[in-house]
C-alpha positions in Angstrom: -2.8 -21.4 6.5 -1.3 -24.1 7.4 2.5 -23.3 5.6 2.4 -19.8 7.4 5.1 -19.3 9.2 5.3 -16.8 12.3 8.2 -14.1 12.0 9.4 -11.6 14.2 6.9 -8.7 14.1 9.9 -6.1 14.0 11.0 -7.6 11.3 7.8 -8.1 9.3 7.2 -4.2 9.8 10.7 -3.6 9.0 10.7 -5.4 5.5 7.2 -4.0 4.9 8.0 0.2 5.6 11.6 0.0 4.9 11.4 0.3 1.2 9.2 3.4 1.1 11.1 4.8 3.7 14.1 4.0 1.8 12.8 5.8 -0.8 12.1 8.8 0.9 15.9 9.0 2.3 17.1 8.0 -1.6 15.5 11.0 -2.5 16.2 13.4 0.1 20.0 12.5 -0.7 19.7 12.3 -4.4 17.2 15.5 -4.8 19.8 18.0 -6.4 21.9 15.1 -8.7 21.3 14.2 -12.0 22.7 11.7 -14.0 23.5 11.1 -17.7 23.0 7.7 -19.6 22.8 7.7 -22.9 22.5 11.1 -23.6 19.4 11.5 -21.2 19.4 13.3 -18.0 18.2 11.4 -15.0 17.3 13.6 -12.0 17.5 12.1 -8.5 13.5 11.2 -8.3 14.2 9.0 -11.4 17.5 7.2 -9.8 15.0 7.2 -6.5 12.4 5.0 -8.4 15.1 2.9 -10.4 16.3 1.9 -6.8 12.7 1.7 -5.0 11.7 -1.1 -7.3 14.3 -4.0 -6.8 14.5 -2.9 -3.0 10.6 -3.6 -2.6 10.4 -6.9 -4.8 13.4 -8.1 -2.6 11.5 -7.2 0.3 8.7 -9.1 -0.6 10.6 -12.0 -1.6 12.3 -12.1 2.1 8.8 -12.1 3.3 7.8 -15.1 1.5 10.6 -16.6 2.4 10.6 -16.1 5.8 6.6 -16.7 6.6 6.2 -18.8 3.4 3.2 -16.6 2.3 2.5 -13.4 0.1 -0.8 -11.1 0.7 -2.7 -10.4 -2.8 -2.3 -6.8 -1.7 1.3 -7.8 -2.0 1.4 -9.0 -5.2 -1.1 -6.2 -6.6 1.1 -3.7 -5.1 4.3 -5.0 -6.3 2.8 -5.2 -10.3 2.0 -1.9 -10.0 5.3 -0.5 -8.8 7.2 -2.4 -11.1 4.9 -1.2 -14.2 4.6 2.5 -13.1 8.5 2.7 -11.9 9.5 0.9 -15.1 7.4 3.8 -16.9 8.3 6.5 -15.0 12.1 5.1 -15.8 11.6 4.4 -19.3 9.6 7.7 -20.4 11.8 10.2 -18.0 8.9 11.4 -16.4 7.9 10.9 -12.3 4.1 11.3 -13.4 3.8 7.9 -13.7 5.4 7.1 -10.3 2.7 9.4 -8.6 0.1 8.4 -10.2 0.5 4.9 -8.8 -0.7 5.6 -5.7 -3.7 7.4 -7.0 -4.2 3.8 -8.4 -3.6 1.3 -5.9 -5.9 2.9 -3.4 -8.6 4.0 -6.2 -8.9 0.4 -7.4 -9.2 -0.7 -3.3 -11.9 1.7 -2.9 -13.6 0.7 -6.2 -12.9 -3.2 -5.7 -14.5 -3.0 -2.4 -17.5 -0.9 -3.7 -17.8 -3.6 -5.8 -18.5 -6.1 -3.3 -20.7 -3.6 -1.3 -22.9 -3.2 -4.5 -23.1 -7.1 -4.8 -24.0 -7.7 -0.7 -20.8 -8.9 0.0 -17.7 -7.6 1.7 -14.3 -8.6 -0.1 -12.6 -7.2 3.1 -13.9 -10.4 5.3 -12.3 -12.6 2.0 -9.2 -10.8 2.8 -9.0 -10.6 6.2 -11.5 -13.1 7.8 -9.5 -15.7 8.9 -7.4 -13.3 11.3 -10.5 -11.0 12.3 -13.6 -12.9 13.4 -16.8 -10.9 13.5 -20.6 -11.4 12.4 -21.5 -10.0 8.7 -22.8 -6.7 9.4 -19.6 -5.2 11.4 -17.6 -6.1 7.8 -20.3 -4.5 6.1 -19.8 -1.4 8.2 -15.9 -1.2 8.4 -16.2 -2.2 4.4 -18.2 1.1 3.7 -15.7 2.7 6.3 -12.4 1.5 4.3 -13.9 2.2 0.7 -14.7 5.6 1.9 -11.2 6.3 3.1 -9.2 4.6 0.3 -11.5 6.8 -2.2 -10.3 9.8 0.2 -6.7 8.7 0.1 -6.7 8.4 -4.1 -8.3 11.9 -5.1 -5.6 13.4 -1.7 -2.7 11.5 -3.9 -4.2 13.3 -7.1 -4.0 16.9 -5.6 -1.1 16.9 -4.1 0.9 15.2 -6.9 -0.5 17.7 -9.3 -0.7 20.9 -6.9 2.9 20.5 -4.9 6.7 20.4 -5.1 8.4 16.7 -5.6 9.3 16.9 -1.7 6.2 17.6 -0.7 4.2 14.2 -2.7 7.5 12.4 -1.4 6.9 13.3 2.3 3.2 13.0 1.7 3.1 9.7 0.2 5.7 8.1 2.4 4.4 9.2 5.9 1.1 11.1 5.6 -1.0 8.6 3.9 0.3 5.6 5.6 -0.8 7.4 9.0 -4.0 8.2 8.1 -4.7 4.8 6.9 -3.4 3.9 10.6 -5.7 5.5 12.0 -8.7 4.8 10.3 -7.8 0.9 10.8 -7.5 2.1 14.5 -10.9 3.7 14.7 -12.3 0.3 14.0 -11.6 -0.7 17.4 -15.0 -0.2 18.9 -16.7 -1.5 15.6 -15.0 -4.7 16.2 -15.5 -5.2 19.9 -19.1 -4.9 19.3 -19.3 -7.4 16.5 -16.7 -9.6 17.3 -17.5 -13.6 17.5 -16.3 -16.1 19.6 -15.0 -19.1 18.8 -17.9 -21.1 18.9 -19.9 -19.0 16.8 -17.2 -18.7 13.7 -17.2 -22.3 13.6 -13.7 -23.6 14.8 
């Protein structure tokens, strides 16, 4: 990519968690208010999500700015929260919010299934060009990722439908983040054994 540009990493991670985690203090402050516009009450979960939106797009657009580049996880991501906060917003109701996340990672798991089903793993497309390694480790860490995003989107479905507003909000923000962490982590091995060198990825 040859108009990427390199950023600070604490400021890449920074502008990428700071609007969830924004969110989760919005919410944690604005729990117990409600507000009235128009006649309709808005409790503080709704004025959470009104805020989450524009914080996240001008995240994004920082990003680009600075490093000249946007992931299509990115822009996937951002569609969706502006659609499902928009809903939630417009309709009054923080089901559509939650069920978001059940979305994004469902369609990762089912987009990567996808490719598994055809041969082919849609994670090297992604992430190829940072990651070298032979066609059978992305196979592998393919299955491995499908399987956990599949886990991730029916965990998001329980817990939004089976705990308190806190709870999802704590969940969403730090749990499912972590374990997504950690799964990327336990690749480690997987990709020390099939890594390539230079010579053999073609540069």
């Amino acid at each position: 990519m040859a108009d990427e540009r390199e950023i600070n990493p604490w400021l890449k991670n920074g502008l990428e968690l700071g609007p969830p985690i924004l969110f989760f203090i919005a919410y944690l402050r604005l729990e117990e208010t409600t507000v009235t516009l128009g006649g309709t009450e808005y409790d503080g979960f709704i004025i959470a999500t009104a805020a989450f939106v524009p914080i996240l797009l001008a995240s994004i657009a920082i990003l680009w700015k600075l490093t000249g580049k946007i992931s299509r996880i990115q822009v996937f991501t951002a569609i969706l929260v502006v659609f499902f906060g928009a809903l939630t917003v417009w309709f009054n109701d923080e089901r559509f919010f939650k069920m978001k996340t059940t979305l994004v990672y469902a369609f990762f798991a089912v987009m990567l299934g996808i490719g598994l089903a055809r041969g082919q793993s849609y994670l090297k497309y992604l992430m190829g060009d940072r990651l070298p390694m032979a066609d059978e480790g992305w196979m592998i860490m393919t299955k491995r990722l499908a399987g956990a995003f599949a886990a991730m989107a029916i965990a998001n479905e329980i817990v939004w439908r089976t705990q308190s507003d806190r709870f999802w909000v704590t969940f969403e923000t730090f749990a499912l983040p972590a374990f997504l962490f950690v799964v990327f982590m336990a690749q480690a091995r997987l990709i020390e054994r099939f890594s390539l060198e230079e010579d053999e990825t073609g540069a």
